[in-house]
C-alpha positions, -999 to +999 in steps of 0.1 A: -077+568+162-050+561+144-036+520+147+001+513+142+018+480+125+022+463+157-016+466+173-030+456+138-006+423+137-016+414+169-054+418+162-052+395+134-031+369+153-056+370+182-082+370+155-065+337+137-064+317+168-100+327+178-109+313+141-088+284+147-108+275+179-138+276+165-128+257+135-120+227+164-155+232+181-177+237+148-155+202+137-163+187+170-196+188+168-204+176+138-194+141+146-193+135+182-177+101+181-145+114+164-116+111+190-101+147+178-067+154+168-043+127+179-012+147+190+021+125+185+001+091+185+032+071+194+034+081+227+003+057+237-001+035+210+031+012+210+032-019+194+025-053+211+052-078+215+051-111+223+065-121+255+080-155+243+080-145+208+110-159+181+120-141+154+142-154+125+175-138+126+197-152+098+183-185+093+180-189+132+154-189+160+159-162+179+141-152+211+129-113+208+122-108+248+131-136+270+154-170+266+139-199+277+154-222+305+179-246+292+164-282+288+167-307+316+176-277+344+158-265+372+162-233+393+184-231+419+173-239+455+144-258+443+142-299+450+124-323+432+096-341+448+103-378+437+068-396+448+047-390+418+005-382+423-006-420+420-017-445+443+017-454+441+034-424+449+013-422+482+019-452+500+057-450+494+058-414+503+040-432+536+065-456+545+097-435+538+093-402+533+101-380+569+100-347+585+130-329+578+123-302+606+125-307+640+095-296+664+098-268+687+068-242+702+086-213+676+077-238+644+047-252+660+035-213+660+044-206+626+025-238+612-007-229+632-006-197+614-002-216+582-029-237+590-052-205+601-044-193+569-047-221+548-067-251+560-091-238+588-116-229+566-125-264+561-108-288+585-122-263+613-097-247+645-092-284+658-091-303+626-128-321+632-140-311+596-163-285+607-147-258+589-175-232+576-164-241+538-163-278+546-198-282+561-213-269+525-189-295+508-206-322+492-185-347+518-168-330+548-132-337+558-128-365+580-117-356+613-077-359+621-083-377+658-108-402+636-103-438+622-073-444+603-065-407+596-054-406+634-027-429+623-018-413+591+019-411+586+038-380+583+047-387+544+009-392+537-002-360+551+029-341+530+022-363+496-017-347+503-006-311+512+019-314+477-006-328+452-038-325+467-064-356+478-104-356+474-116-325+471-091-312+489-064-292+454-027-288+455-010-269+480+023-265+466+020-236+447+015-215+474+033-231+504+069-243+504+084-273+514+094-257+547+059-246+549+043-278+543+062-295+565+055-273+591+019-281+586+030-318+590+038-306+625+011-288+633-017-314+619+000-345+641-006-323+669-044-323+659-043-360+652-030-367+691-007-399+703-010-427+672-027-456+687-004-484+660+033-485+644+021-474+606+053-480+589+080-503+584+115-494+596+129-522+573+112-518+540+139-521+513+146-485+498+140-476+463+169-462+444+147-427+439+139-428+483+173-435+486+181-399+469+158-380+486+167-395+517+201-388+513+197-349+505+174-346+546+192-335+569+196-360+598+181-352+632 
């Protein structure tokens, strides 16, 4: 049988890429913690970059991915808190420091769905401190109907939510102001009718109050 040019060329290029395949295999095996043949490496192996990385750039600093915030600003819709986390801080976010939202059965719902979420676990369903988490605490929370904590002023309770008190760790990073106010709400209803005045409507008002106070919307 006679073969012509065309058979005989594609014999020996079926022939070279049989012989190529078994060149991979034979290769394979002979080290079988060898990757193989990287095929255009720079598809998956890009190079790292630092997020807040600065680069030179003609004598200057310059920031390769992101600019920082400008110094002294703050973003837009957020509102200082101006008690700071001291002893301090607490008692004068006690005596001036109010509610800016009004209760009503809507916001009452919405803040005992925050406190479901949020507090049940160890201040219990009726805020008595028999949460299952804060029976296996090394104190238990005090109960909100209970000794002065019955009386505790609206401020106090925020200033705690914000910062944090006891064992008890901050709450602002994952509740707004809105929300922990609403939790304000919601605990006083847990703490029942206060039994003595606990602040004083004529306390002189510290320049920083007076700027917070000013920026609450009046009821």
């Amino acid at each position: 049988m006679k073969l012509n040019y065309n058979t005989i060329k594609a014999v020996s290029i079926i022939g070279l890429v049989l012989l190529i395949i078994c060149g991979f295999m034979l290769n394979g095996k002979k080290d079988p913690n060898s990757p193989g043949v990287e095929f255009m490496p720079d598809m998956y192996r890009s190079p790292s970059v630092e997020v807040y990385g600065v680069t030179k750039f003609n004598g200057d600093d310059i920031y390769s991915t992101q600019f920082m915030p400008v110094k002294g600003t703050i973003a837009r819709g957020y509102i200082p808190y101006a008690y700071p986390n001291t002893p301090e801080g607490y008692e004068q976010a006690g005596l001036y420091l109010k509610n800016p939202i009004a209760s009503s059965a809507e916001v009452l719902a919405e803040a005992q769905l925050l406190y479901t979420k949020n507090c049940v676990h160890c201040h219990g369903a009726t805020g008595a401190g028999d949460g299952k988490v804060g029976q296996k605490l090394p104190g238990a929370p005090p109960a909100y109907n209970s000794g002065t904590i019955k009386n505790l002023p609206e401020g106090k309770i925020f200033h705690s939510i914000t910062y944090g008190k006891g064992l008890m760790g901050n709450h602002a990073s994952i509740l707004t102001t809105e929300e922990r106010w609403k939790l304000v709400l919601f605990v006083q209803t847990l703490q029942g009718p206060k039994e003595t005045a606990v602040a004083d409507s004529t306390a002189k008002t510290t320049p920083a109050v007076a700027e917070v106070k000013k920026e609450e919307p009046k009821h």
